[in-house]
C-alpha positions as CSV (number, residue, x, y, z in Angstrom):
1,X,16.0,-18.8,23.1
2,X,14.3,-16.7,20.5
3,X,14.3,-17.0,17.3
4,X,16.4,-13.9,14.7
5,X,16.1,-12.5,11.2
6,X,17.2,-9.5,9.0
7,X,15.7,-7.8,5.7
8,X,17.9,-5.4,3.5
9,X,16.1,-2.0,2.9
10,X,16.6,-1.2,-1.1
11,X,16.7,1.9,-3.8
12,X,15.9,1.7,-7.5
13,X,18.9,2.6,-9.2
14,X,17.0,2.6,-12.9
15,X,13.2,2.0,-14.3
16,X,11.1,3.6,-11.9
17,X,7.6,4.4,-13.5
18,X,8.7,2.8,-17.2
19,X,8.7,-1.0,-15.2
20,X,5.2,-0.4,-15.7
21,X,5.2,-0.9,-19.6
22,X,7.2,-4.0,-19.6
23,X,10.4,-2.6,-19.6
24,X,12.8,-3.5,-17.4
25,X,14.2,-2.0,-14.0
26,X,17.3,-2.4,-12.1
27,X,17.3,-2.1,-8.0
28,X,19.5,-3.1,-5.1
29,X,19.8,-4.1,-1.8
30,X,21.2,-1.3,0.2
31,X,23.2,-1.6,3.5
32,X,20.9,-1.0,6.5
33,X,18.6,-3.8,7.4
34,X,15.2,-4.3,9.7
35,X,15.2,-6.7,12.3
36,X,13.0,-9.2,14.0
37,X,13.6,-11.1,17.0
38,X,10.4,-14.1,17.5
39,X,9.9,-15.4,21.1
40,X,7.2,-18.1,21.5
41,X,5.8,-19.0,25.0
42,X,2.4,-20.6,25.6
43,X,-1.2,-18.9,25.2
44,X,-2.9,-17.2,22.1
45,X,-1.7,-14.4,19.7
46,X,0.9,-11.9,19.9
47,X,2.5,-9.0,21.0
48,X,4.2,-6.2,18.7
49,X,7.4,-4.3,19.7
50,X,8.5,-1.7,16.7
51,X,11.2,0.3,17.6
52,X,12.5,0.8,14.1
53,X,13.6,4.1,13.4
54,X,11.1,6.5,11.3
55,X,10.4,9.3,9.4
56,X,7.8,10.8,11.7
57,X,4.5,9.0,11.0
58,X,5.1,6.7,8.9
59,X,4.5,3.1,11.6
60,X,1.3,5.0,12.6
61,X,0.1,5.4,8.7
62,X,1.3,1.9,8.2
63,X,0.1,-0.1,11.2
64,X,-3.3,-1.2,9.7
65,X,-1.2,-3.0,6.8
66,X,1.2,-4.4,8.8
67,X,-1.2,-6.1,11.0
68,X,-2.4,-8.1,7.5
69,X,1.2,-8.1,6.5
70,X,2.0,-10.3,10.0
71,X,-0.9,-12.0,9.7
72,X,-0.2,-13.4,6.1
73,X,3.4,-14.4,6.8
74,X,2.1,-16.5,10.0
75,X,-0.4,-18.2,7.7
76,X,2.0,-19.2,4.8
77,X,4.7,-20.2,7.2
78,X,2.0,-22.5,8.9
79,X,1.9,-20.3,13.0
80,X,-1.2,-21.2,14.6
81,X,-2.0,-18.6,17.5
82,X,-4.9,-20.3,18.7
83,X,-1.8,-22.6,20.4
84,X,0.9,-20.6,20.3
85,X,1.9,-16.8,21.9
86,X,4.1,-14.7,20.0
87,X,6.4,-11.5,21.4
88,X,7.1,-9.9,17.8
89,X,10.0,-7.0,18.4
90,X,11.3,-4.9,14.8
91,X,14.6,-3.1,14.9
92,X,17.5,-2.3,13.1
93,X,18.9,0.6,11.5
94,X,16.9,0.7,8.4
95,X,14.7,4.5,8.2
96,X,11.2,3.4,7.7
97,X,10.1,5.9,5.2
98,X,8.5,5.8,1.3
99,X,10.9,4.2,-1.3
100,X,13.6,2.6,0.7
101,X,11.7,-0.9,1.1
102,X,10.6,-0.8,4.4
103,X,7.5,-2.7,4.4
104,X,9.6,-5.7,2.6
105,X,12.2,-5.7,5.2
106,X,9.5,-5.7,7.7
107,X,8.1,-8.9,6.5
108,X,11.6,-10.3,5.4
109,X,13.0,-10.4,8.8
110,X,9.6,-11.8,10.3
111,X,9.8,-14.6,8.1
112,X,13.5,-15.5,8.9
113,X,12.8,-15.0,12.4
114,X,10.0,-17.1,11.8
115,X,11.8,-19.5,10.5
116,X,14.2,-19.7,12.7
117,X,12.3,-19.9,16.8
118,X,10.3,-22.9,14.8
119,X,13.4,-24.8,13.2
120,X,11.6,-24.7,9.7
121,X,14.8,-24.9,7.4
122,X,13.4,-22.6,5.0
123,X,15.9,-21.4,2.1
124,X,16.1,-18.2,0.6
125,X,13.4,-19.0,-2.2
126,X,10.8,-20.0,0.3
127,X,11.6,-17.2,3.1
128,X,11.3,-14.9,-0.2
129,X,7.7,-16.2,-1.2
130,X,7.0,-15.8,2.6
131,X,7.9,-12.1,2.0
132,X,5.4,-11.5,-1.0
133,X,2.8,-12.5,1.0
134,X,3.4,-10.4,3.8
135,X,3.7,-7.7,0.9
136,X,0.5,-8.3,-0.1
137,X,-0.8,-6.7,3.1
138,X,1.0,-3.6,2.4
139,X,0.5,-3.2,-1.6
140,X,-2.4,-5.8,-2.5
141,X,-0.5,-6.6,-5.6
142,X,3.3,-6.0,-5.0
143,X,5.6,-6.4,-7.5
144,X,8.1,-8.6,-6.1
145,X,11.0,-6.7,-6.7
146,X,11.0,-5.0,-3.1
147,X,11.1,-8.9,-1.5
148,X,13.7,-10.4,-3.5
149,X,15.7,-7.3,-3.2
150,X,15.5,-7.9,0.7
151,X,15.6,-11.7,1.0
152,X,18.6,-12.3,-1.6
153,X,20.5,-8.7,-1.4
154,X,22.7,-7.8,-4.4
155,X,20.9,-6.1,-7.4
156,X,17.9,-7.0,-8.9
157,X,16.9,-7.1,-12.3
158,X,13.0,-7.4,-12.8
159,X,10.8,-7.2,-15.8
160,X,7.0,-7.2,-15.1
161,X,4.8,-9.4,-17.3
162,X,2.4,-7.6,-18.9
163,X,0.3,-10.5,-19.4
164,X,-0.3,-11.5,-16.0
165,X,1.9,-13.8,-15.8
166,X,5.2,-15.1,-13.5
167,X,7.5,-11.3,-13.4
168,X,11.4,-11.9,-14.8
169,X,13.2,-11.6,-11.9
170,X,17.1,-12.1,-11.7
171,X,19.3,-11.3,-9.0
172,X,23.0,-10.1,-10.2
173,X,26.3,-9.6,-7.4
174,X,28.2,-6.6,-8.0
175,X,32.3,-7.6,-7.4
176,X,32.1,-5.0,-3.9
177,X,29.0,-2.6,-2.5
178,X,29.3,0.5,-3.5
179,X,28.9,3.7,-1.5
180,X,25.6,5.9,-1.8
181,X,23.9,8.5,-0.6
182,X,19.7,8.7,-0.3
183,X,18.2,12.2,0.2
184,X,14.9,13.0,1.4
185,X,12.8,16.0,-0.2
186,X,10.6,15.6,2.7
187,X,7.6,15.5,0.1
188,X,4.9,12.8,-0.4
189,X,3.3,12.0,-3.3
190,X,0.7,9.8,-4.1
191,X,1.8,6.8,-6.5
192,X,-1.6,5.9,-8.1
193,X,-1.9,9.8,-9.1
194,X,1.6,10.1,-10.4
195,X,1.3,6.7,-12.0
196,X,-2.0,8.4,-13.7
197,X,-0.6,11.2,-14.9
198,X,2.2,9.7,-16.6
199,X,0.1,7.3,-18.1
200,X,-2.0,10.2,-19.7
201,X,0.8,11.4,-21.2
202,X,1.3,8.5,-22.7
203,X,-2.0,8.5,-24.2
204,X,-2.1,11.8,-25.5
205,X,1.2,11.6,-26.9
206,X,2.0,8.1,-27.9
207,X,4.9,8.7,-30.6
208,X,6.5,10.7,-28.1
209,X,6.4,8.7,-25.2
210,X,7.3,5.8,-27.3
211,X,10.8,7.5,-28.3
212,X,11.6,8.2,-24.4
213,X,10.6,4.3,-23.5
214,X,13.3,3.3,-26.2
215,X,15.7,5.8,-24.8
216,X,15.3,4.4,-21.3
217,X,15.7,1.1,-23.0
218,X,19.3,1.9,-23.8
219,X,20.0,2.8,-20.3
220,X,18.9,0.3,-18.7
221,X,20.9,-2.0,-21.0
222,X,23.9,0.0,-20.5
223,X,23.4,0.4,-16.8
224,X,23.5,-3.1,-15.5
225,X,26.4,-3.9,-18.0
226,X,28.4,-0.9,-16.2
227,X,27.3,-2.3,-13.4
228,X,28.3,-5.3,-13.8
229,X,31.9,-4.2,-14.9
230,X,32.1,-1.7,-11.8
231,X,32.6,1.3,-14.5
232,X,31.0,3.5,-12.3
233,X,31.3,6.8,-14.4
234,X,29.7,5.6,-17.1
235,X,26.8,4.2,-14.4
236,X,26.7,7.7,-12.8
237,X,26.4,9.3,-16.4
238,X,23.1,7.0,-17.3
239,X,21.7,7.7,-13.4
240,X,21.6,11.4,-14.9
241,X,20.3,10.7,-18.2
242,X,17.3,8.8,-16.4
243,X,16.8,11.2,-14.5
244,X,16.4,13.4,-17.4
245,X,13.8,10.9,-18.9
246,X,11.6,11.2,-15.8
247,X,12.2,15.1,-15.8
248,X,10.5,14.5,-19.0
249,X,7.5,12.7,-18.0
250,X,6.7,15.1,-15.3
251,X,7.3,12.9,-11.9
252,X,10.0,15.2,-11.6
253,X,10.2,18.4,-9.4
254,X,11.8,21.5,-8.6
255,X,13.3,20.6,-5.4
256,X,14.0,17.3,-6.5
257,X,15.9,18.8,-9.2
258,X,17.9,21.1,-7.0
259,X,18.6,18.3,-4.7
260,X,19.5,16.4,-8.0
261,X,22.2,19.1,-9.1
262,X,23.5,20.0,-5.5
263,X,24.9,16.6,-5.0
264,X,26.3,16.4,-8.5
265,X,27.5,19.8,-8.0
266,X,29.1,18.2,-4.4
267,X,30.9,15.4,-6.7
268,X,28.7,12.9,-7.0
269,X,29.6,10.4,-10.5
270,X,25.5,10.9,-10.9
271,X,22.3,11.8,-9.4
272,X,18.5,10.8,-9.8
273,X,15.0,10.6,-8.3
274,X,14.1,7.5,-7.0
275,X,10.4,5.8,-6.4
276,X,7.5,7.9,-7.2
277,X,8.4,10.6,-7.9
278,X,7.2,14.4,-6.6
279,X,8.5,14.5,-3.6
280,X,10.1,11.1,-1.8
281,X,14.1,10.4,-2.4
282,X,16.8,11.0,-4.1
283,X,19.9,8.7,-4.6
284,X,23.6,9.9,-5.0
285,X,26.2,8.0,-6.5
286,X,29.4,8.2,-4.4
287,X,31.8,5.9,-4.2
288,X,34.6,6.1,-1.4
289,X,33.7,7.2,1.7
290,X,35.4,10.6,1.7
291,X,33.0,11.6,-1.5
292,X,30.2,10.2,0.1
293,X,30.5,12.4,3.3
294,X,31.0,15.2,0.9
295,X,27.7,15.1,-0.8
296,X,25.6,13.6,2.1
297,X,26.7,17.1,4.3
298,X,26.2,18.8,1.1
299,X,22.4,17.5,1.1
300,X,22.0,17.6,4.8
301,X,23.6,21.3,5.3
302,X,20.9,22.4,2.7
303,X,18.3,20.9,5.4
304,X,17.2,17.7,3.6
305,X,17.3,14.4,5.7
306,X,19.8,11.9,4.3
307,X,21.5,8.4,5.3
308,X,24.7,7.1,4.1
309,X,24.2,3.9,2.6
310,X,25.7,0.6,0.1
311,X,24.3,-1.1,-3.1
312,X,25.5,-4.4,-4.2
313,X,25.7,-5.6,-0.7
């Protein structure tokens, strides 16, 4: 027998860069999942099998940190190699690329597989603290958003302490998933310099910035109630007017923009960058499957990668 888990990748559908000034920030869970399949036998160590599917490069540029991200969830969870062999296999269908959650799946469904070849009886909470740990190895001070995201599924609402201390996280079910569609601009950027940047705008402009943090403030209020009462136009009209917000901060692009307006233009209720910013994804909100085929050939005709995807699930 061998032991099975499953982590959901995720998006952030609102907050990305303003989470870091204490305001809040809404993700979800999206549809496609990593796997992990756990086989002990006797002898010391283990083996890695990862044949989850990838934009190109990204296992190679990751495999350093998850190495320490493996090694951390065996630790909390108790695995002792010096008397036990593992043969560790990923899979699944979730993309591992930047801003999808890949690194939390990864360490998600090690720690349910975990806990399931060894008979712990973890819950949810536990597998999810589990997680953070493995996160550690890919992020040194993760957020916990990515994890709980993955463990639980759903949305989730998060507010980072400023203070240092515990993060508000609550997780929120939407009454069905919704259908979405994730873009790639085929661009990387680097998060600490983005991060930077906006942060010195900040500084040289703190009236200003000030009036877009309470405008984001608004949308992010609005959002999860529209979320929560599945009015999805009015969700797909504050995706937009985020997406403004970050236009104005700079972590924008142009070819984010015209990815932006292409699905809109396609049908999509609403449109936005997601993650960092300056290259990385784009999400498109499209529910019903017929609309979401429209924009995702819309997106892929124009030669940007793009997956088909849920929230809420």
């Amino acid at each position: 027998m061998a032991g099975k888990g499953s982590g959901y990748g995720k998006t952030i559908l609102f907050g990305e860069h303003f989470v870091v000034y204490g305001v809040p920030a809404l993700a979800s869970a999206i549809g496609d999942t990593t796997t992990c399949v756990v086989e002990s036998k006797e002898g010391k160590g283990y083996e890695l099998n990862d044949n989850r599917p990838e934009i190109p490069g990204y296992k190679e540029k990751k495999f350093n940190e998850q190495k320490v991200a493996i090694k951390n969830v065996l630790e909390f969870m108790g695995v002792n190699l010096e008397g036990t062999s593992l043969k560790i296999t990923f899979g699944g269908d979730l993309v591992c690329a930047s801003g999808v959650g890949a690194s939390a799946a990864n360490c998600v469904s090690l720690a349910r597989a975990i806990n399931d070849e060894f008979n712990l009886g973890w819950d949810n909470e536990k597998i999810n603290n589990a997680a953070y740990e493995g996160e550690k190895g890919y992020h040194g001070t993760p957020s916990g958003i990515d994890n709980t995201a993955s463990t639980f599924g759903g949305l989730v609402y998060f507010i980072r302490n400023l203070k240092g201390g515990p993060n508000t996280i609550e997780t929120i079910k939407l009454e069905k998933p919704i259908e979405l569609v994730i873009a790639s601009s085929g661009m990387t950027a680097n998060t600490a310099v983005v991060v930077g940047d906006v942060r010195k705008k900040k500084e040289e402009n703190p009236e200003w910035f000030e009036g877009i943090v309470k405008e984001y403030q608004e949308v992010i209020k609005e959002g999860r109630e529209a979320l929560e009462n599945m009015e999805l136009e009015q969700v797909g009209k504050l995706m937009n007017t985020n997406h403004e917000l970050l236009q104005k901060v700079t972590v924008s692009n142009d070819v984010l923009d015209k990815m932006v307006k292409l699905a809109r233009d396609n049908g999509a209720l609403g449109a936005k960058v997601t993650g960092t910013g300056r290259g990385g994804n784009i999400i498109a909100l499209t529910p019903g499957s017929e609309l979401q085929d429209k924009v995702y050939n819309a997106l892929k005709d124009a030669g940007h990668p793009a997956w088909k995807t849920l929230i809420g699930v």
